[in-house]
Structures are given as structure tokens and as C-alpha cells.
C-alpha positions in Angstrom: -157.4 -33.6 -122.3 -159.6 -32.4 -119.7 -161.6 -34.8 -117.5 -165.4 -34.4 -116.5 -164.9 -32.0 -114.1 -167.9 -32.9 -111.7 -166.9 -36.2 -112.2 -163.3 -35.7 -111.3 -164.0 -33.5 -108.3 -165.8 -36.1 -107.2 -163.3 -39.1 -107.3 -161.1 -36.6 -106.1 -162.4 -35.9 -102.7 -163.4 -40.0 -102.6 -159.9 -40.7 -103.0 -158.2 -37.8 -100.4 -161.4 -39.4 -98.0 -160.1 -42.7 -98.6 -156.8 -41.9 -96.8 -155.0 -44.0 -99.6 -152.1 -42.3 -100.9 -152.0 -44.4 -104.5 -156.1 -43.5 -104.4 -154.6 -39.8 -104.9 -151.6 -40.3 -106.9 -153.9 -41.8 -109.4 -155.5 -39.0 -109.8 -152.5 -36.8 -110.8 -150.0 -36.5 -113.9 -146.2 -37.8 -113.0 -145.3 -34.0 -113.5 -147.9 -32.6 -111.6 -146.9 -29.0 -110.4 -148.3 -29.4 -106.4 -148.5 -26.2 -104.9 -149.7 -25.9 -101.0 -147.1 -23.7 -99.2 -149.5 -23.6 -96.5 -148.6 -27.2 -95.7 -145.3 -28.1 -97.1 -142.2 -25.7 -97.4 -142.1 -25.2 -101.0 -144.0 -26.7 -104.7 -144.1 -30.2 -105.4 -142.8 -31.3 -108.3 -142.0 -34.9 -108.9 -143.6 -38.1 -107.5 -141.4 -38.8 -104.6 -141.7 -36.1 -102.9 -145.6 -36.2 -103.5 -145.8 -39.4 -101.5 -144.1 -37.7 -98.6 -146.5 -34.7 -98.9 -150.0 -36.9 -98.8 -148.3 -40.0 -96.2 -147.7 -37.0 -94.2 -151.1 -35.9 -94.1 -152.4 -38.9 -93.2 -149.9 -38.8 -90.0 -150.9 -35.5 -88.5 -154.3 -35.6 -89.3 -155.0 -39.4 -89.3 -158.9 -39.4 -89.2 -159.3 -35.8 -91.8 -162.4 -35.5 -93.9 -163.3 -33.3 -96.7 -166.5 -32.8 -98.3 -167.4 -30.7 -101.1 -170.0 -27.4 -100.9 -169.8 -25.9 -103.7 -168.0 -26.6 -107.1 -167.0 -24.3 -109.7 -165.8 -25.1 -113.3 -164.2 -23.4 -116.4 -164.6 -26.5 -118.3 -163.2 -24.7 -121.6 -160.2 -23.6 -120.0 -159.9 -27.3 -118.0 -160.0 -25.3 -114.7 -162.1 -25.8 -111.6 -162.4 -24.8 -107.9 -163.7 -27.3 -105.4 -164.8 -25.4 -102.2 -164.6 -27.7 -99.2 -164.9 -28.3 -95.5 -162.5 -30.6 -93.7 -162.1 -31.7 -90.1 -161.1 -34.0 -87.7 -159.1 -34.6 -84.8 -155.3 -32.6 -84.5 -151.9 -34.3 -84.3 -151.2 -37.6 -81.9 -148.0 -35.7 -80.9 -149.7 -31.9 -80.7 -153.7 -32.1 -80.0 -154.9 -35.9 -80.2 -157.9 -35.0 -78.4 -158.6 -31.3 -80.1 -161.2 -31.0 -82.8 -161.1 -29.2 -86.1 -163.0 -28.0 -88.6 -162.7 -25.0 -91.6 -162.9 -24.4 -94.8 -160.3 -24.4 -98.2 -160.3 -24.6 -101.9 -158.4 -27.4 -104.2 -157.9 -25.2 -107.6 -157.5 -26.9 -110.5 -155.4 -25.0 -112.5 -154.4 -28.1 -115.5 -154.5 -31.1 -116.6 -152.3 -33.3 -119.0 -153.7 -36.8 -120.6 -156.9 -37.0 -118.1 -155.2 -36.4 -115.1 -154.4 -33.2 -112.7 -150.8 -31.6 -113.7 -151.4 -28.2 -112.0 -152.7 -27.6 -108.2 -153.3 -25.3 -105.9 -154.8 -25.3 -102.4 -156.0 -22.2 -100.2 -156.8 -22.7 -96.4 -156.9 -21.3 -93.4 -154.5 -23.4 -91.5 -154.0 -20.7 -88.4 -157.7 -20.6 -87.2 -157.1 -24.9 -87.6 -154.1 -24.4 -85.2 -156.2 -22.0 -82.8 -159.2 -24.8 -82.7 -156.6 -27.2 -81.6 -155.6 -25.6 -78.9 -152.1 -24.9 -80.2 -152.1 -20.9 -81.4 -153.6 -18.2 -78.7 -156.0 -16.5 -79.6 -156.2 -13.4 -82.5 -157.4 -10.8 -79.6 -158.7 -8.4 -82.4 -155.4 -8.5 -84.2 -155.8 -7.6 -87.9 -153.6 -8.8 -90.8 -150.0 -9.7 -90.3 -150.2 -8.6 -87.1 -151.4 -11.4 -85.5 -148.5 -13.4 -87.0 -146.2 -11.1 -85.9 -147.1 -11.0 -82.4 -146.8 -15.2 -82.7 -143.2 -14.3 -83.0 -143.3 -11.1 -80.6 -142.6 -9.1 -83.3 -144.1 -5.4 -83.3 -145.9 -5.1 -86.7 -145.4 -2.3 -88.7 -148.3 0.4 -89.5 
């Protein structure tokens, strides 16, 4: 069963701006398939772990805010895309006193009995790490190759 998806986006981002972890967990099936490799070093896929990923959030980015511009539904196929800004202030240990502020989507890819069984999220967490102070500058790199020369790699043509 799929949810009212304008009504679910919305208690969504009420829940992640609540910076209550069981607000969010409510929100998702037990199995819930959690993918945001930009974040976390692999898919979430059990409850646990799930409570590690978002209590972590709320460490390194203790005052972050999200707030929706535009969202987009395939209410037939239960899938939706919430485009969002976020910001706020970078890591105590990294940047307390930086500033940050981009844009992402949360994709809705399923959902089992009501609630959100299959995620995905899409940011751009290296211009966040360049507001904070923490990444130098791209410099006119394109592509890969301004990862690369992160690592002082020489990127391939």
C-alpha cells in the first residue's frame, strides 16, 4: 500500500527537521532497503544499523535543515522524488563555525504496508565539504578529476 505521497513527503521532511531519530524510523518499513553511499559506506538494511546511520547525522550536522522545493510523484507506481535544500552549520570536530547549504533528492523508490521500504538519496556532498572549509577548491577541474587530484592522483584522459 502506498501512502499519500504529498502527505508523506511532508511528515517526512517534519520528522528528518525534528532531529528525532524514532520521528524517522516511523516513517520506514523494518526492511527498508536504505541506500545513501554518499554518507554511509554501503546500503542499509536492517533497523540497527539504521539508528546508527540517522543518530549519526544528528552528530555531525547537529543543527541541519531540509526543506522541500519541489516534489514529484508516480503515485501509480508508489514512487516519488522530493527535491530539497538543506543547511546548517559543519561538524563540532571539523567546521563548527562553517556554514552550509546545497541541494539533494530523497527518491522514493517503495513502499510496503504504508511505510517507505526502498530509498535512495542524491547529493552533492563535495561542494558541502568545500563550503566548510574542509576540501580546496575545484580550480576548473572537471569530472573525476577533481577527486583525483584530492588524492594526488593524475586522472586519466
Amino acid at each position: 500500500m502506498t501512502p499519500d505521497l504529498r502527505d508523506f513527503a511532508t511528515r517526512w521532511l517534519e520528522a528528518w527537521n525534528s532531529h528525532e531519530t524514532e520521528q524517522v524510523l516511523a516513517l520506514l518499513h523494518p526492511e527498508c532497503r536504505w541506500e545513501d553511499t554518499v554518507f554511509w559506506p554501503h546500503v542499509i538494511t536492517d533497523r540497527e544499523e539504521m539508528t546508527r546511520y540517522v543518530d549519526r547525522i544528528w552528530r555531525v550536522m547537529p543543527d541541519v535543515w531540509f526543506e522541500e522545493v519541489q516534489l514529484f510523484t508516480a503515485p501509480e507506481e508508489g514512487r516519488a522524488v522530493v527535491l530539497f535544500r538543506q543547511g546548517g552549520s559543519g561538524p563540532p570536530q571539523l567546521a563548527p563555525d562553517a556554514r552550509f547549504e546545497t541541494q539533494g533528492c530523497d527518491i522514493f523508490l517503495g513502499f510496503t504496508d504504508g511505510l517507505l521500504s526502498h530509498y535512495l538519496a542524491q547529493y552533492e556532498i563535495t561542494d558541502m565539504m568545500r563550503q566548510l572549509g574542509v576540501l580546496p577548491p575545484r580550480d576548473g577541474a572537471v569530472g573525476g578529476a577533481y577527486l583525483l587530484s584530492l588524492l594526488k592522483a593524475e586522472p586519466a584522459d
